[in-house]
C-alpha positions as a Markdown table, in Angstrom:
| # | Residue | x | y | z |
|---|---|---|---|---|
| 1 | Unk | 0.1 | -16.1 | 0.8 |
| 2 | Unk | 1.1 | -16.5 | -2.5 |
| 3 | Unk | -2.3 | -16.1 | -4.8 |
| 4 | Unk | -2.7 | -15.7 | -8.1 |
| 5 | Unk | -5.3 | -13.3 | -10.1 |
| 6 | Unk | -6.3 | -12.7 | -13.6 |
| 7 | Unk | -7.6 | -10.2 | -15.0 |
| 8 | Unk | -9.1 | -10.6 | -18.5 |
| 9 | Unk | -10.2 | -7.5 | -20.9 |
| 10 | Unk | -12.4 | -6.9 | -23.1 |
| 11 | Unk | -13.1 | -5.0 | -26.2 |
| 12 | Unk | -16.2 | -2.3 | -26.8 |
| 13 | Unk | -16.4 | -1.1 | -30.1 |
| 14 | Unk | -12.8 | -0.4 | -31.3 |
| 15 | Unk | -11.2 | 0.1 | -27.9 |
| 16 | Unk | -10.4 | -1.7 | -25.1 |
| 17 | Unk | -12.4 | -1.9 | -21.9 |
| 18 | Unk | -10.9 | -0.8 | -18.9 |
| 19 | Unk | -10.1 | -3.6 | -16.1 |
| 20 | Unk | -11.9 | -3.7 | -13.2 |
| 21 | Unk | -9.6 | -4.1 | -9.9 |
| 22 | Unk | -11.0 | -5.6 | -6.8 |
| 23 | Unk | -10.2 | -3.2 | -4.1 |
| 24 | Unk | -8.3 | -6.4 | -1.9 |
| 25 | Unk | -6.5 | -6.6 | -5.3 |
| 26 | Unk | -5.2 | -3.2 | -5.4 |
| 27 | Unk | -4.4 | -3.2 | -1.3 |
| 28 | Unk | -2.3 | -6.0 | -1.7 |
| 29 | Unk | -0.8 | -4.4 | -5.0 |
| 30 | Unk | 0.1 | -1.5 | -3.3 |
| 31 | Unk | 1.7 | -3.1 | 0.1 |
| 32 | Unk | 3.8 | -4.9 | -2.3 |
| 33 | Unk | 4.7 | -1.5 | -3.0 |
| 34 | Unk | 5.5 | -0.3 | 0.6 |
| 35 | Unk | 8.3 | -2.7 | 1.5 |
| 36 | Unk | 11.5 | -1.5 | 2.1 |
| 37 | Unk | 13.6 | -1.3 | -0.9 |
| 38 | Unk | 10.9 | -2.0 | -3.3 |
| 39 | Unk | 9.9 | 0.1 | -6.3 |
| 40 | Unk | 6.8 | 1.1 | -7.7 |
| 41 | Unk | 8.1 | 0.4 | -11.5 |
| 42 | Unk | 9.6 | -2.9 | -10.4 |
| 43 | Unk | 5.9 | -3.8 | -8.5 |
| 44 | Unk | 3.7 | -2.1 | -11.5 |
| 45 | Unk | 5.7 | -4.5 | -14.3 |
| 46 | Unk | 4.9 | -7.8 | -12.0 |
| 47 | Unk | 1.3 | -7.0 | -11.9 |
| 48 | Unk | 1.2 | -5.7 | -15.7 |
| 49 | Unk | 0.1 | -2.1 | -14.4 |
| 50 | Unk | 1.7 | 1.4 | -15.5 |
| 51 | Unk | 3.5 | 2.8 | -12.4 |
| 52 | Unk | 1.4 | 5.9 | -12.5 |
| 53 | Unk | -1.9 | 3.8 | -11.8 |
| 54 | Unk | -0.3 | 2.0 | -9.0 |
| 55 | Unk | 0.9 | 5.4 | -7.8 |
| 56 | Unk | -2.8 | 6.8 | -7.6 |
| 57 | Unk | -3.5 | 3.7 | -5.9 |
| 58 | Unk | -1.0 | 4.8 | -3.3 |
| 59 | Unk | -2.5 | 8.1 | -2.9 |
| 60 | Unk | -6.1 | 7.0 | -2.5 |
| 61 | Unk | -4.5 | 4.8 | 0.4 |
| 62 | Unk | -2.8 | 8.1 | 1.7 |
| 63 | Unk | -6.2 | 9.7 | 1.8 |
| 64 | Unk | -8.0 | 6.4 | 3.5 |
| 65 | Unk | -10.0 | 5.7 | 0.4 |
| 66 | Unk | -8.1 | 2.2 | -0.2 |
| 67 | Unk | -7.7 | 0.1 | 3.0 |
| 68 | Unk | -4.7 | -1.8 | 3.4 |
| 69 | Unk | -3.4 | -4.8 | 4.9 |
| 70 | Unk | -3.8 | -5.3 | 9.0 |
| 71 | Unk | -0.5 | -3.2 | 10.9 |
| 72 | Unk | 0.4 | -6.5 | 12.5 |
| 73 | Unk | 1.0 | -7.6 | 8.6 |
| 74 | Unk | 2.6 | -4.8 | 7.6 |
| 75 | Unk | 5.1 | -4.6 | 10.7 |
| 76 | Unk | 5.8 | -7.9 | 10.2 |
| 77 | Unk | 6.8 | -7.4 | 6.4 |
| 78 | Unk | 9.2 | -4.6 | 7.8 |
| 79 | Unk | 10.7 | -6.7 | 11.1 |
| 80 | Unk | 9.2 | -3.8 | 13.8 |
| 81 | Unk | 7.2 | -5.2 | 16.8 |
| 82 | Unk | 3.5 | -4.4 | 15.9 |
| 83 | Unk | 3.1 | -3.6 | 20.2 |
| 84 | Unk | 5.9 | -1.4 | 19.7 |
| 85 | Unk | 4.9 | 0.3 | 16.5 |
| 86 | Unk | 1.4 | 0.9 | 17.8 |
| 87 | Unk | 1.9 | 2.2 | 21.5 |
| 88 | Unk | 5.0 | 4.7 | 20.0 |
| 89 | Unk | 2.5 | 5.9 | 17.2 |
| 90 | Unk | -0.4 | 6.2 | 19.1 |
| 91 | Unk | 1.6 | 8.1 | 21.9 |
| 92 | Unk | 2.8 | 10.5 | 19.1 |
| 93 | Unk | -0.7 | 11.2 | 17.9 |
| 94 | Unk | -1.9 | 12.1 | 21.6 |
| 95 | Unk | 0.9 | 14.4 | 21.8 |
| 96 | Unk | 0.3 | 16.5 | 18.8 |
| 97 | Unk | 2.1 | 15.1 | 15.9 |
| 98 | Unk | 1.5 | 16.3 | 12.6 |
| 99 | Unk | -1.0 | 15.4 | 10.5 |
| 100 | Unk | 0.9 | 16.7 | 7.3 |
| 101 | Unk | 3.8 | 14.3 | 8.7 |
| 102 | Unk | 1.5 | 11.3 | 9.5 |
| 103 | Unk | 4.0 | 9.9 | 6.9 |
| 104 | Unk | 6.8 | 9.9 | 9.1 |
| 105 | Unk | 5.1 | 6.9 | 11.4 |
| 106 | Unk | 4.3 | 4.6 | 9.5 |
| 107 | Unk | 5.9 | 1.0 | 9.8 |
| 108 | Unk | 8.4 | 1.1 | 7.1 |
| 109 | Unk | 10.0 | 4.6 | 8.9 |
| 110 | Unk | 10.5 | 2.8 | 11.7 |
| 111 | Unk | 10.0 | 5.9 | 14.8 |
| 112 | Unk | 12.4 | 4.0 | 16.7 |
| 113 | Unk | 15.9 | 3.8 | 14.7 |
């Protein structure tokens, strides 16, 4: 799934014109992010962000406001079974887990180690 995008800015007056990112653009920016032993500053510099933008893109997919790739595609960027992953999470969301620790299941803290 190798794709390439680019992003060309423009100039207003004497300053340059914020870019425009596609929401798809920014999910699959920050699930780049979310691998296992991947940074933030490493994944920023490829895509020729600051880290602290790509960070806010991380927190507005925290809160839901930026949807990310499928589980199945995540689980299988982080070698857990997706039937696995989802039946264990969705059990520990009937029984009360935290939401403050929602965190704590996602694919890439793998519930079952």
């Amino acid at each position: 799934m190798d794709t390439t995008l680019e992003v060309l800015t423009t100039w207003r007056g004497r300053r340059e014109a914020h870019r425009q990112w596609p929401d798809e653009v920014k999910a699959q920016i920050v699930s780049e992010g979310l691998r296992p032993g991947v940074t933030v500053n490493e994944v920023a510099e490829r895509h020729g962000l600051e880290a602290n933008h790509l960070s806010s893109w991380r927190t507005l997919a925290r809160q839901g406001k930026l949807v990310l790739s499928a589980p199945e595609e995540i689980c299988e960027l982080n070698a857990v079974d997706p039937q696995v992953y989802l039946t264990t999470t969705l059990a520990a969301v009937v029984n009360g887990h935290k939401r403050r620790r929602i965190d704590e299941l996602l694919p890439w803290n793998d519930p079952l180690e």
